[in-house]
VEXFI-814070 format. One record per residue (C-alpha): x, y, z; residue number from 1; residue in three letters; chain. Coordinates in steps of 0.05 Angstrom, whole numbers, m for minus. Layout:
BEGIN
<site x="X" y="Y" z="Z" n="NUM" res="ALA" chain="A"/>
...
REM end
This chain:
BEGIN
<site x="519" y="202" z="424" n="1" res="UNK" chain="A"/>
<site x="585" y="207" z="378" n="2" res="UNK" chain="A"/>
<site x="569" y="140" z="353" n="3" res="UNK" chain="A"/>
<site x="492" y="142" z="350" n="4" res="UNK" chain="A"/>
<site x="500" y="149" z="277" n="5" res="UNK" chain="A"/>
<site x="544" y="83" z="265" n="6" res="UNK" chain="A"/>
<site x="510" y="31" z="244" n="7" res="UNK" chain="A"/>
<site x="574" y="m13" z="252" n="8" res="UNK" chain="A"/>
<site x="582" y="12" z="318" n="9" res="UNK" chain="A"/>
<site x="553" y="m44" z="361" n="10" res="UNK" chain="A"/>
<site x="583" y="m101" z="318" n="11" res="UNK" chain="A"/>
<site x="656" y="m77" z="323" n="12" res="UNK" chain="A"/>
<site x="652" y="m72" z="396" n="13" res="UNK" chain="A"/>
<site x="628" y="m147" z="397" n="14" res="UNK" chain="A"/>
<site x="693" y="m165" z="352" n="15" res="UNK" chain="A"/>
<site x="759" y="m170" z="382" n="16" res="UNK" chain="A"/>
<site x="816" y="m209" z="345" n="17" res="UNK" chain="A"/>
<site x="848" y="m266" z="367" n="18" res="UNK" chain="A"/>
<site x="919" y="m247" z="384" n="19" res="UNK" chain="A"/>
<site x="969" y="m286" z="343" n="20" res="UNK" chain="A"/>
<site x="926" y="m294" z="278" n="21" res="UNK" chain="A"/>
<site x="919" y="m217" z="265" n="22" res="UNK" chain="A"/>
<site x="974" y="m214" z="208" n="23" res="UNK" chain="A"/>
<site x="1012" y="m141" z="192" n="24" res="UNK" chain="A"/>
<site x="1023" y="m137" z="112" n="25" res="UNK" chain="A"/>
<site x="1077" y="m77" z="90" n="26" res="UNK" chain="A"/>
<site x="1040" y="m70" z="24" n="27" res="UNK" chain="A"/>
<site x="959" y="m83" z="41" n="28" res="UNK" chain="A"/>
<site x="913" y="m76" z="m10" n="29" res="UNK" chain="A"/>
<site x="879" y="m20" z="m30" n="30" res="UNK" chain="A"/>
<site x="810" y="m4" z="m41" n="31" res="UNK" chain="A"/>
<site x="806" y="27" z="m113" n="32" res="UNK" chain="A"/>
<site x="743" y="52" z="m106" n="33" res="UNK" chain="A"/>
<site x="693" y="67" z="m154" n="34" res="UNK" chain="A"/>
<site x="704" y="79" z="m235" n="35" res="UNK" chain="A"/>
<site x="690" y="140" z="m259" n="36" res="UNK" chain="A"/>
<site x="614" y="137" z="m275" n="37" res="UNK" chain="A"/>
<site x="586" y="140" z="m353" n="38" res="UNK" chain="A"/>
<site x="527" y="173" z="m363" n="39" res="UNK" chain="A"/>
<site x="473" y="143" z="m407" n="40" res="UNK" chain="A"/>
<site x="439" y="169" z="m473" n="41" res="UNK" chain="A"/>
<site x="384" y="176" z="m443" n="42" res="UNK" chain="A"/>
<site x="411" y="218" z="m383" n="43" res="UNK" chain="A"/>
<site x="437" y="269" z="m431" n="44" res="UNK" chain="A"/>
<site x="383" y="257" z="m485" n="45" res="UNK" chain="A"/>
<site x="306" y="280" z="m464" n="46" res="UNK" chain="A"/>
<site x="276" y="252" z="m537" n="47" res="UNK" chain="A"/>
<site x="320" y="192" z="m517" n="48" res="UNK" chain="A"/>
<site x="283" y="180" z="m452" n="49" res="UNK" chain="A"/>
<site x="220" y="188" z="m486" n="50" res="UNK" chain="A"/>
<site x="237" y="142" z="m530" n="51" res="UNK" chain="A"/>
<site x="254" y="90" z="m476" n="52" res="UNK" chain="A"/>
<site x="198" y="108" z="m444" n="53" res="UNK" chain="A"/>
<site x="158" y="90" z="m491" n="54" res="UNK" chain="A"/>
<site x="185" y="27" z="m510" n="55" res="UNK" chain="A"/>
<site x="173" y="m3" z="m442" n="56" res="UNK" chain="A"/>
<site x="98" y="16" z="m440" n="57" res="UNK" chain="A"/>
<site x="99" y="m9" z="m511" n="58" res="UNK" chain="A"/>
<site x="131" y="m79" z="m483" n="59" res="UNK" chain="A"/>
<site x="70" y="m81" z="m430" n="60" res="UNK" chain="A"/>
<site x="21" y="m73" z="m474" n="61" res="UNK" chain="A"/>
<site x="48" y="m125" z="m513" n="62" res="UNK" chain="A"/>
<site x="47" y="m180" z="m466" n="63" res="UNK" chain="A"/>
<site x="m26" y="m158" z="m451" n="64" res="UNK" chain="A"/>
<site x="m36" y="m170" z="m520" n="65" res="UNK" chain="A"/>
<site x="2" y="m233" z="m515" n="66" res="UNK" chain="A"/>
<site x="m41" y="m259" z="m452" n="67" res="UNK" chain="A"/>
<site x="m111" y="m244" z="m492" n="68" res="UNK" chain="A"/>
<site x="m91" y="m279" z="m553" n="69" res="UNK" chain="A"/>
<site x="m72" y="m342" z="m508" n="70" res="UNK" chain="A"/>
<site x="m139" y="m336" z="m479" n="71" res="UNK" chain="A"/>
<site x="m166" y="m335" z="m556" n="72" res="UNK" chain="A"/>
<site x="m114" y="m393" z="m576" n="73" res="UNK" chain="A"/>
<site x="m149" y="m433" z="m527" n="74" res="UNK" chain="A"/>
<site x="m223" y="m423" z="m557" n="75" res="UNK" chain="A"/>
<site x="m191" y="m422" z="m631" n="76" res="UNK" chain="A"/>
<site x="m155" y="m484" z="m624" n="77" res="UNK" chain="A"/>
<site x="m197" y="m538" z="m593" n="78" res="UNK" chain="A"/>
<site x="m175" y="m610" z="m569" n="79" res="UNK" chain="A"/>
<site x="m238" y="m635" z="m559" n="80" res="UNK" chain="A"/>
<site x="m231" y="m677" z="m621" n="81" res="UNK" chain="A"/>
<site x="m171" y="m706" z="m595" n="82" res="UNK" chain="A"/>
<site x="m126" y="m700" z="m667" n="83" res="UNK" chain="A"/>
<site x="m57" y="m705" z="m653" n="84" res="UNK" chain="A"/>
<site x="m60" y="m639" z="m700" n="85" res="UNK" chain="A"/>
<site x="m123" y="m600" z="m664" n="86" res="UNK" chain="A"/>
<site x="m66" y="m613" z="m595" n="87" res="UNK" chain="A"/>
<site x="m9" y="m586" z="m629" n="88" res="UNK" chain="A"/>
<site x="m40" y="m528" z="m652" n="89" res="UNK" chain="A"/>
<site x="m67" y="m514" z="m589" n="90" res="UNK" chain="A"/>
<site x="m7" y="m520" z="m548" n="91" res="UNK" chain="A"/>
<site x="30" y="m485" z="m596" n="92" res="UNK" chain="A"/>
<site x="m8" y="m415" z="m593" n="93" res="UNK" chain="A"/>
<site x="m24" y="m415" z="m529" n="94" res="UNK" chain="A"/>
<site x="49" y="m426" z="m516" n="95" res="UNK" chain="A"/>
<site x="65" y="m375" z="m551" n="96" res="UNK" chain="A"/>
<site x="17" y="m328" z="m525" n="97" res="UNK" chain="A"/>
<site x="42" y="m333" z="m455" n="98" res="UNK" chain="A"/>
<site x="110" y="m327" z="m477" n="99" res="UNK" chain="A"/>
<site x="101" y="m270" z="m518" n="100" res="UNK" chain="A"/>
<site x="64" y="m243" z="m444" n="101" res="UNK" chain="A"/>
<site x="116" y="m264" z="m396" n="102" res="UNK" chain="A"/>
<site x="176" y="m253" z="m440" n="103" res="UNK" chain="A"/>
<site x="148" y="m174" z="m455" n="104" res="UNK" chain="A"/>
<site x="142" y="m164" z="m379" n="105" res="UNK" chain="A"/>
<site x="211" y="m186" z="m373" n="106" res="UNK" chain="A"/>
<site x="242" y="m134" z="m427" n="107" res="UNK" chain="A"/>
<site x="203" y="m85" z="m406" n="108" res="UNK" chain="A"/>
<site x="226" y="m94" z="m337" n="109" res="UNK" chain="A"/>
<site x="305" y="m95" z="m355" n="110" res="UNK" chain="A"/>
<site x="296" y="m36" z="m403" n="111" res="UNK" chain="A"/>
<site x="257" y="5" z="m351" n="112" res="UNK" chain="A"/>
<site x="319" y="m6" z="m304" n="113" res="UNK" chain="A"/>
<site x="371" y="5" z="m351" n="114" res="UNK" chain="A"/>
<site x="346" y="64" z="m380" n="115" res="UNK" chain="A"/>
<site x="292" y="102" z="m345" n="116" res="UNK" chain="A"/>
<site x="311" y="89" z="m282" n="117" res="UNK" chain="A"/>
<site x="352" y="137" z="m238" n="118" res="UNK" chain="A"/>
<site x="423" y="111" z="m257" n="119" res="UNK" chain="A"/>
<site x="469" y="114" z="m192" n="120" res="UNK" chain="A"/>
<site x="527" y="84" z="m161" n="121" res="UNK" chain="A"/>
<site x="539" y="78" z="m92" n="122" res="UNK" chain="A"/>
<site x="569" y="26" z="m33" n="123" res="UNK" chain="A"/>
<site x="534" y="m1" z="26" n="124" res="UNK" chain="A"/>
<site x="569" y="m27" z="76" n="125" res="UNK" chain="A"/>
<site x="546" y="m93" z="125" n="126" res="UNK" chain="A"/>
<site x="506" y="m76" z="181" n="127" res="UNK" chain="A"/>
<site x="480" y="m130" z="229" n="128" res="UNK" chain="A"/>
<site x="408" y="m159" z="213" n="129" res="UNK" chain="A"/>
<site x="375" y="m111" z="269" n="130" res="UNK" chain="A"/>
<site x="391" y="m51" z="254" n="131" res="UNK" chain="A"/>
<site x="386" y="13" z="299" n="132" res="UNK" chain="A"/>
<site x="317" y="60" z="293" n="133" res="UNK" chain="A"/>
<site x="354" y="103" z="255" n="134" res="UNK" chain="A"/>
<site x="372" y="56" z="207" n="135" res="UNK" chain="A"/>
<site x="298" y="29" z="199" n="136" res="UNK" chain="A"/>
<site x="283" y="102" z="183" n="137" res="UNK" chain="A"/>
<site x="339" y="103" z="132" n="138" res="UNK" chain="A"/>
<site x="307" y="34" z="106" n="139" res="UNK" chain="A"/>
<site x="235" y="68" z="102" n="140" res="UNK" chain="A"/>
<site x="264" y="131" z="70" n="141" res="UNK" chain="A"/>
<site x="292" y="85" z="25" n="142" res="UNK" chain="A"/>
<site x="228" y="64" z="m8" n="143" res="UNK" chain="A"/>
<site x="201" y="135" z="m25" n="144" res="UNK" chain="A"/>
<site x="272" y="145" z="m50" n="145" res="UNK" chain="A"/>
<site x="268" y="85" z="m96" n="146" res="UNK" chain="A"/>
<site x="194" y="109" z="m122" n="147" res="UNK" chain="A"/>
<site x="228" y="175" z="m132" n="148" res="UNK" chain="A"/>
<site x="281" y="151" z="m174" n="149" res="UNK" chain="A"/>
<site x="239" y="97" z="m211" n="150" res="UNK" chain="A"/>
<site x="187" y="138" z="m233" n="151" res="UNK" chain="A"/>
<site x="138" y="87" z="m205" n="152" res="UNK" chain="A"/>
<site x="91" y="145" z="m177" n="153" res="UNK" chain="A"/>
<site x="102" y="186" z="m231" n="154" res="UNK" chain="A"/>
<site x="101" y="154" z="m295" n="155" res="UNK" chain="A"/>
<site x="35" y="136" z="m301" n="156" res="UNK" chain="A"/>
<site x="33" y="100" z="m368" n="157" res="UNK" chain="A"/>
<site x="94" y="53" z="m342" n="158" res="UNK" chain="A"/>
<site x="69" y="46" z="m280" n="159" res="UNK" chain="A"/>
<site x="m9" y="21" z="m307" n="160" res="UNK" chain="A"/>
<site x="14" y="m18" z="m364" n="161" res="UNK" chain="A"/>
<site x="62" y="m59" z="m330" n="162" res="UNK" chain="A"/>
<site x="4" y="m72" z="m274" n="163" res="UNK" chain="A"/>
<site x="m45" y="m85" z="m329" n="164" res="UNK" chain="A"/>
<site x="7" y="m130" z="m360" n="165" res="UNK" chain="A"/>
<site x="25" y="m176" z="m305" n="166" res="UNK" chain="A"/>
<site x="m55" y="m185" z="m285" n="167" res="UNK" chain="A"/>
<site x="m65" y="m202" z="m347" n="168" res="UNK" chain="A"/>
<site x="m8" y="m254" z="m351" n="169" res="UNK" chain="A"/>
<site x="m50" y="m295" z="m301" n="170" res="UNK" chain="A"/>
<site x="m107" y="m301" z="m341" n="171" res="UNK" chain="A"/>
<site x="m86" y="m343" z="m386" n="172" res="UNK" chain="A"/>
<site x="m59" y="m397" z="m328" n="173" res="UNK" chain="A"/>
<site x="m132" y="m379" z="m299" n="174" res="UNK" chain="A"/>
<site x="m168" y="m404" z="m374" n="175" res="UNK" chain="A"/>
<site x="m129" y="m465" z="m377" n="176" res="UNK" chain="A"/>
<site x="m136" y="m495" z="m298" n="177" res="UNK" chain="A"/>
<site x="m221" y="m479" z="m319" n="178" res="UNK" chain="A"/>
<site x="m208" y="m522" z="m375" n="179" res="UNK" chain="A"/>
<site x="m183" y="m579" z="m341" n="180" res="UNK" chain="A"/>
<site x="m252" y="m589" z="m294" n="181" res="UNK" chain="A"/>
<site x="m310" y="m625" z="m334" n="182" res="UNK" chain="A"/>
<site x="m367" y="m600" z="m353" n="183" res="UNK" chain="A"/>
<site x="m439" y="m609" z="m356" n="184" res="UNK" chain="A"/>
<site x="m472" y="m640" z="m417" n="185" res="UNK" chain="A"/>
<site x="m543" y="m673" z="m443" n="186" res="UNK" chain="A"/>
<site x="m500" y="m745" z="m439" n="187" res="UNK" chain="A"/>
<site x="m467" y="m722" z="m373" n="188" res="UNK" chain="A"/>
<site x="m508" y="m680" z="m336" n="189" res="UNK" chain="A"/>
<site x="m464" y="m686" z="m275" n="190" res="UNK" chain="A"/>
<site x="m399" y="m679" z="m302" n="191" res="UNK" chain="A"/>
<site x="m377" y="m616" z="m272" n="192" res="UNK" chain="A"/>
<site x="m400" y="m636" z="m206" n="193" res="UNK" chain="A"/>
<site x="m343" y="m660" z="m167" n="194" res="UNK" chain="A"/>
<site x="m382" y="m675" z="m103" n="195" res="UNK" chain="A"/>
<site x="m437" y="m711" z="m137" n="196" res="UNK" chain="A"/>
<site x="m387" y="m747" z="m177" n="197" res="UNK" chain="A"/>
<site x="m358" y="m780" z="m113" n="198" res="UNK" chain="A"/>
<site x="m413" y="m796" z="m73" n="199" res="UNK" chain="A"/>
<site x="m437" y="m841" z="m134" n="200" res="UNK" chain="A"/>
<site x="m393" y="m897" z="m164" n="201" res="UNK" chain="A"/>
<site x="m407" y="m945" z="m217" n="202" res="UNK" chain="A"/>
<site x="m429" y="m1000" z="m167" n="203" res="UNK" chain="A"/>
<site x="m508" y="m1020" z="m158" n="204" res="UNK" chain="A"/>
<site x="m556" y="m1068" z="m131" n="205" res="UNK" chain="A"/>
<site x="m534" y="m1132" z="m156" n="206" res="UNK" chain="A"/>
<site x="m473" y="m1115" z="m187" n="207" res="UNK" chain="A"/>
<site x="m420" y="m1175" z="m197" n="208" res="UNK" chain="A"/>
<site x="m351" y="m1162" z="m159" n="209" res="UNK" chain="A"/>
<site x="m298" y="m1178" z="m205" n="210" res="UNK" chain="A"/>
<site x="m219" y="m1186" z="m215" n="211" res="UNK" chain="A"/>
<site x="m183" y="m1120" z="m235" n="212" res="UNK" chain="A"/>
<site x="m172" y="m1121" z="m289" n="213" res="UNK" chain="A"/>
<site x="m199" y="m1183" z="m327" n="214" res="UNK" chain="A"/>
<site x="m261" y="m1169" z="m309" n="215" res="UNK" chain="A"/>
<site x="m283" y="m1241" z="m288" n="216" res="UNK" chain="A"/>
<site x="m333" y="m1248" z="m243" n="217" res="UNK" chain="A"/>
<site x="m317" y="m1282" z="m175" n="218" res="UNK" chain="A"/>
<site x="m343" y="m1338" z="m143" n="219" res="UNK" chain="A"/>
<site x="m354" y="m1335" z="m57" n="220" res="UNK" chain="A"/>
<site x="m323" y="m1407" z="m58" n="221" res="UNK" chain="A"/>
<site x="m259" y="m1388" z="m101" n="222" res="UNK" chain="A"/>
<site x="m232" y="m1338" z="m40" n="223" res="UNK" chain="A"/>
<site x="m187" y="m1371" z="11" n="224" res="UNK" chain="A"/>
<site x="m178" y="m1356" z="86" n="225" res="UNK" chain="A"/>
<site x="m138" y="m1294" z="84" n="226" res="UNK" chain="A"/>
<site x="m129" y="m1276" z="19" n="227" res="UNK" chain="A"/>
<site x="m133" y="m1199" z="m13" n="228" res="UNK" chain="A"/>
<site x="m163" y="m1186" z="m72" n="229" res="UNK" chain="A"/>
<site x="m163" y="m1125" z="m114" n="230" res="UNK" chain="A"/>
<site x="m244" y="m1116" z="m147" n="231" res="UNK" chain="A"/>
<site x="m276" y="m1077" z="m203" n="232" res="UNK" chain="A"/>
<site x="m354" y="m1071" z="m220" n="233" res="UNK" chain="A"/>
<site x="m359" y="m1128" z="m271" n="234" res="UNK" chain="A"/>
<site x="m395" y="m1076" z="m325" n="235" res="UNK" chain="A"/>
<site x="m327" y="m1035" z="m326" n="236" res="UNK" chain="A"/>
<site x="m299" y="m1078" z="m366" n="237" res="UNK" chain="A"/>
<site x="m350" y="m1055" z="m420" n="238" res="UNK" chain="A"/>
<site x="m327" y="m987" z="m411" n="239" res="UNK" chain="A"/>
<site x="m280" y="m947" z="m460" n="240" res="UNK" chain="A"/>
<site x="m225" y="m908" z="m432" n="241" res="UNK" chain="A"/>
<site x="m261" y="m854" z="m489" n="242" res="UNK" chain="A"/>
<site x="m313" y="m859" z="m448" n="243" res="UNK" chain="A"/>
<site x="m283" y="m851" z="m372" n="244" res="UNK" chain="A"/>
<site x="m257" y="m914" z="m351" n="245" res="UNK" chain="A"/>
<site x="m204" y="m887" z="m310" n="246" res="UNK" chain="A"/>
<site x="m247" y="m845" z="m271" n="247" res="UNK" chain="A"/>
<site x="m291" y="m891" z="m262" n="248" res="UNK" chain="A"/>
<site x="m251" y="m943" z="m244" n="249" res="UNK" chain="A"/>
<site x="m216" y="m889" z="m196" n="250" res="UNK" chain="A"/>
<site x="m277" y="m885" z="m154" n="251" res="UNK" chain="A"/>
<site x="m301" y="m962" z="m155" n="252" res="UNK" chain="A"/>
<site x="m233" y="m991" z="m145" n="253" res="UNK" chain="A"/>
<site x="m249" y="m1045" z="m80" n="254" res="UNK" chain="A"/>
<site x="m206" y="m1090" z="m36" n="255" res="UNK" chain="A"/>
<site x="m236" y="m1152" z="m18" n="256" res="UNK" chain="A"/>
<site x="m213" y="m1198" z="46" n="257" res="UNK" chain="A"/>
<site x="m241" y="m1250" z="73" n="258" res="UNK" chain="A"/>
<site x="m229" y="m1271" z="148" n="259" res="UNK" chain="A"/>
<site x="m258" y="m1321" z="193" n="260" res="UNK" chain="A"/>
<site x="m343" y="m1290" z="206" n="261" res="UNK" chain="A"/>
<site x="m324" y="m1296" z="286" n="262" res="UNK" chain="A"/>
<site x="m259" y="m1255" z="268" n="263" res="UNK" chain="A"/>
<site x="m300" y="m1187" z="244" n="264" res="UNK" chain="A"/>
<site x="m322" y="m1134" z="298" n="265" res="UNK" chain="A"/>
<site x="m399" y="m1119" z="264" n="266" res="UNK" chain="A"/>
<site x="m438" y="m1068" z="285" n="267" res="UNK" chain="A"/>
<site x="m524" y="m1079" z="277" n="268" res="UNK" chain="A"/>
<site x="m530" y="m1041" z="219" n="269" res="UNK" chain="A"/>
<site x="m467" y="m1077" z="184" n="270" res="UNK" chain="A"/>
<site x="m488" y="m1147" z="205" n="271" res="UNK" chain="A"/>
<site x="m508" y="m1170" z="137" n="272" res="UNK" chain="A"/>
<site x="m466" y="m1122" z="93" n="273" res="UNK" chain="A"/>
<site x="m406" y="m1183" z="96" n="274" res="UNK" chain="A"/>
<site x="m418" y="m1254" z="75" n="275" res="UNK" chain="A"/>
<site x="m386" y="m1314" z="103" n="276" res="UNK" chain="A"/>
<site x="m334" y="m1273" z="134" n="277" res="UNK" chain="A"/>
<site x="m309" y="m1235" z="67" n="278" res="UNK" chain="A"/>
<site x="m317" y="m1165" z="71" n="279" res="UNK" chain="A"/>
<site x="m306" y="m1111" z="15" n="280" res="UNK" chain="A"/>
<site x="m280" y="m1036" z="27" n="281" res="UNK" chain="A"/>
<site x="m263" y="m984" z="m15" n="282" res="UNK" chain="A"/>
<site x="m191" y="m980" z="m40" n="283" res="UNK" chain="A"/>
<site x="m179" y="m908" z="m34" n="284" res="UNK" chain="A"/>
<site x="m144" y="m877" z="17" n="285" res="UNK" chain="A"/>
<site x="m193" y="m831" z="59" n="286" res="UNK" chain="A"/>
<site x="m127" y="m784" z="74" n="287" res="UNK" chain="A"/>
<site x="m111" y="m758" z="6" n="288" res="UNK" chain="A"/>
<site x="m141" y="m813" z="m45" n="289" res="UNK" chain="A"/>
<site x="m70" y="m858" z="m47" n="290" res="UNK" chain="A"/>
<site x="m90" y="m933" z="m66" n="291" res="UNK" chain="A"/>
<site x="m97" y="m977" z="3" n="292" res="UNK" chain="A"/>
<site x="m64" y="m1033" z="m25" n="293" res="UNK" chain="A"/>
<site x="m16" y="m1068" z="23" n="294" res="UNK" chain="A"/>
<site x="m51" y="m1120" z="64" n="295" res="UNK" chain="A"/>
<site x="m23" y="m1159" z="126" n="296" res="UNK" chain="A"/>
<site x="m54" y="m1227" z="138" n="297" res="UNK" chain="A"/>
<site x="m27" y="m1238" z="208" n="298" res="UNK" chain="A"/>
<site x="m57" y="m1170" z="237" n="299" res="UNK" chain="A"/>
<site x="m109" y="m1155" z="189" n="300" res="UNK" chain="A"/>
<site x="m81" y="m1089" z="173" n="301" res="UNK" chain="A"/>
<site x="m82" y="m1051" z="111" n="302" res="UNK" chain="A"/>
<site x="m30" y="m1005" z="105" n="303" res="UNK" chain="A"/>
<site x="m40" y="m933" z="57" n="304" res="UNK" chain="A"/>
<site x="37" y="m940" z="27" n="305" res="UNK" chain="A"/>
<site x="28" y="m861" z="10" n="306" res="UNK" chain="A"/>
<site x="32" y="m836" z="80" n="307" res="UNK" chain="A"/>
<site x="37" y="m906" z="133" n="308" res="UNK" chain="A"/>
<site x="m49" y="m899" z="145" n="309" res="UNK" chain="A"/>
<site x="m72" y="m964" z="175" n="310" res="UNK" chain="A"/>
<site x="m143" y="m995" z="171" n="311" res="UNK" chain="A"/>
<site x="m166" y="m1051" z="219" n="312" res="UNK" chain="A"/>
<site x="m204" y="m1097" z="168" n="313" res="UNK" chain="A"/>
<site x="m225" y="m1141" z="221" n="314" res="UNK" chain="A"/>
<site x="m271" y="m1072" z="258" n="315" res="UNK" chain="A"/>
<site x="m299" y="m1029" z="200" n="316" res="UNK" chain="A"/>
<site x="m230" y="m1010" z="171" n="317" res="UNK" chain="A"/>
<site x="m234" y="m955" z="220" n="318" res="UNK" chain="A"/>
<site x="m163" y="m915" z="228" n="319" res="UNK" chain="A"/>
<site x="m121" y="m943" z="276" n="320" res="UNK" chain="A"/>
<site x="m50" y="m899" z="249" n="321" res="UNK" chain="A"/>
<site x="m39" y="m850" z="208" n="322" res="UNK" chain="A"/>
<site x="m69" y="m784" z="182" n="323" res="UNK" chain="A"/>
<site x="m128" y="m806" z="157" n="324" res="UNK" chain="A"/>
<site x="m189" y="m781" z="185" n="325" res="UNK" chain="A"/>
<site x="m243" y="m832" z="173" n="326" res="UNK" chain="A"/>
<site x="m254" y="m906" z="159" n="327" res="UNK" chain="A"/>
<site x="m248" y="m937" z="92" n="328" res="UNK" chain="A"/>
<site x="m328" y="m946" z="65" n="329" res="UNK" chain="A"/>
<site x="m343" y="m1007" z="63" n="330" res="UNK" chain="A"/>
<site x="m391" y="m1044" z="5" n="331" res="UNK" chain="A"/>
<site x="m450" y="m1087" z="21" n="332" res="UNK" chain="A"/>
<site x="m441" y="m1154" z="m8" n="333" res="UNK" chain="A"/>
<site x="m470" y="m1218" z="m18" n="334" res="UNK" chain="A"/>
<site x="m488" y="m1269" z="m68" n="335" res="UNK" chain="A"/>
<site x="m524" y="m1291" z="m118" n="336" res="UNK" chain="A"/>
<site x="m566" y="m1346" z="m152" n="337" res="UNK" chain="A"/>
<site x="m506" y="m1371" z="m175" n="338" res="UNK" chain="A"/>
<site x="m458" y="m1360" z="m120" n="339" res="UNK" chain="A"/>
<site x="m423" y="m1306" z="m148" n="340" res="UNK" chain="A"/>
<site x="m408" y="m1240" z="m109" n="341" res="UNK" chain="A"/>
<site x="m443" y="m1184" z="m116" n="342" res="UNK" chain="A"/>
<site x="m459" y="m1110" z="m90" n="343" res="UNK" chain="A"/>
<site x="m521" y="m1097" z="m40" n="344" res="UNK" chain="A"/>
<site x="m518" y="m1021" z="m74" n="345" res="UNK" chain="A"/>
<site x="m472" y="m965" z="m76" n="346" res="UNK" chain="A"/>
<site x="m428" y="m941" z="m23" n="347" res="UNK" chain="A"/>
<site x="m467" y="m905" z="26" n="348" res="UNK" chain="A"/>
<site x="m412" y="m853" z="38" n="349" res="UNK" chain="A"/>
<site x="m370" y="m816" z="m3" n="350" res="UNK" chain="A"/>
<site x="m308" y="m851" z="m27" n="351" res="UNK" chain="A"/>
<site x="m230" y="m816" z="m31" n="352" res="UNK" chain="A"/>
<site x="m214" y="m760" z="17" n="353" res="UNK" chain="A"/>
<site x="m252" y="m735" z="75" n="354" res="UNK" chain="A"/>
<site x="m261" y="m671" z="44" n="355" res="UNK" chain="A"/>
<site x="m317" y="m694" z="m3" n="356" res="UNK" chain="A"/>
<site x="m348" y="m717" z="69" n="357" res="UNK" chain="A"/>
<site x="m344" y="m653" z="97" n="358" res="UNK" chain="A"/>
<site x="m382" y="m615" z="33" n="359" res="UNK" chain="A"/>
REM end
């Protein structure tokens, strides 16, 4: 039991020097110890600890102030208009908003330390990483010693502003992600709805395939035996990027292929979404949206360069490697009057990651 108390105990009686590399000094050095300890102003000083007191509740309810006018920055300072100027403004004070917030939290913190906090010196020595019961004890008694000295349980004021300030130092960050999702309007009544917004893409019944990104429309008879090629809706072209071209292209983006007909694996349902052996699936990665553009002609692969996915063209595009989770949709096709390609209707699945498929 003499040792019960050591928490060093157990590790020296694993150590045992090497004999010939313990070295004898005659002058070793010594250990000097501690300097004499200073005591603060505010340690000798009661108006002095109010004072600092004060000043770091003060500091909290600054950076709430700071967070709220962020949160007004962003309502004062539009960038709907899309101004170079309207921008600046906008990222200017609500920059400085949360940096007046975080940067108050930070002083605050520092002062409370420095200056409120119980101001004492002491050395810990090693212990090994599982310590004895007694030491976990020690550890817990610790905690209420630390919320002793702190003040944390008793100074109220510090103790609410500063958790007032740091929940409201995430509202700003909370504003601004809202901001970045689309909302509903009279000319887009289904902007802010994400799932909506990916089971429907730009293509339709009758709808010319074309070449991204001229826009031409493609002829059946122009594709060779085993080529790739990458396909927009032809009435993108038309479309501003004002307007949401890179969304919509985003969604619409297809790979066409064409094979030999006896080549493609068809179920009943399918049989007449190909024509003449070219087929047409979607060109988003059903893992996490990556572009499924590398195509090889000898296997009939296409290969997801974001994470290795592979699609067998040749039997639905259904997974045959990788972590994606469901087969590339594929788009009806065939042609018209004039011999150009063109969509049967929309995909009849939801395009991009299979998360949208399991909403």
């Amino acid at each position: 039991m003499a040792h019960e108390d050591d928490p060093l105990e157990h590790e020296r009686a694993s150590w045992k020097p090497s004999p010939g590399l313990a070295v004898a000094v005659s002058d070793p050095v010594t250990n000097p110890g501690l300097p004499p300890h200073r005591e603060r102003v505010t340690d000798k000083d009661p108006a002095a600890m109010q004072r600092a007191v004060r000043t770091v509740y003060t500091l909290f309810y600054l950076s709430i102030a700071g967070s709220i006018w962020a949160v007004a920055a962003y309502m004062l300072f539009p960038i709907e208009s899309g101004r170079i100027i309207d921008i600046r403004d906008n990222n200017l004070f609500i920059g400085l908003g949360i940096a007046l917030a975080l940067l108050a939290i930070g002083i605050g913190a520092i002062h409370w330390s420095k200056a409120v906090m119980s101001d004492k010196e002491f050395v810990e020595p090693r212990h090994a990483t599982r310590g004895r019961d007694t030491t976990r004890e020690a550890a817990i008694q610790a905690f209420a010693d630390a919320n002793e000295e702190s003040g944390f349980g008793r100074r109220v004021m510090i103790r609410n502003s500063l958790i007032a300030a740091v929940v409201a130092s995430v509202v700003p960050g909370v504003v601004l992600f809202r901001g970045l999702a689309p909302f509903n309007s009279p000319e887009h009544p289904h902007a802010g709805d994400p799932v909506y917004l990916l089971e429907h893409t730009m293509w339709k019944k009758g709808m010319r395939l074309a070449h991204d990104p001229s826009g031409e429309p493609i002829l059946a008879s122009d594709l060779t035996l085993g080529s790739a090629v990458h396909v927009i809706p032809e009435e993108l072209a038309k479309v501003s990027h004002s307007d949401g071209y890179l969304e919509e292209k985003a969604k619409a983006l297809v790979l066409l292929v064409r094979l030999l007909p006896e080549q493609l694996t068809e179920s009943e349902e399918r049989k007449d979404w190909s024509y003449n052996g070219i087929v047409a699936y979607s060109k988003v990665c059903t893992h996490v949206g990556c572009p499924v553009a590398l195509y090889e002609q000898q296997t009939h692969h296409l290969l997801c360069p974001c994470h290795q996915s592979q699609f067998d063209v040749t039997d639905h595009a259904k997974v045959i490697f990788g972590p994606a989770a469901r087969p590339l949709p594929q788009l009806p096709i065939t042609v018209d009057d004039e011999g150009y390609l063109v969509a049967q209707s929309d995909f009849t699945e939801p395009v991009g990651p299979s998360f949208w498929e399991r909403h």
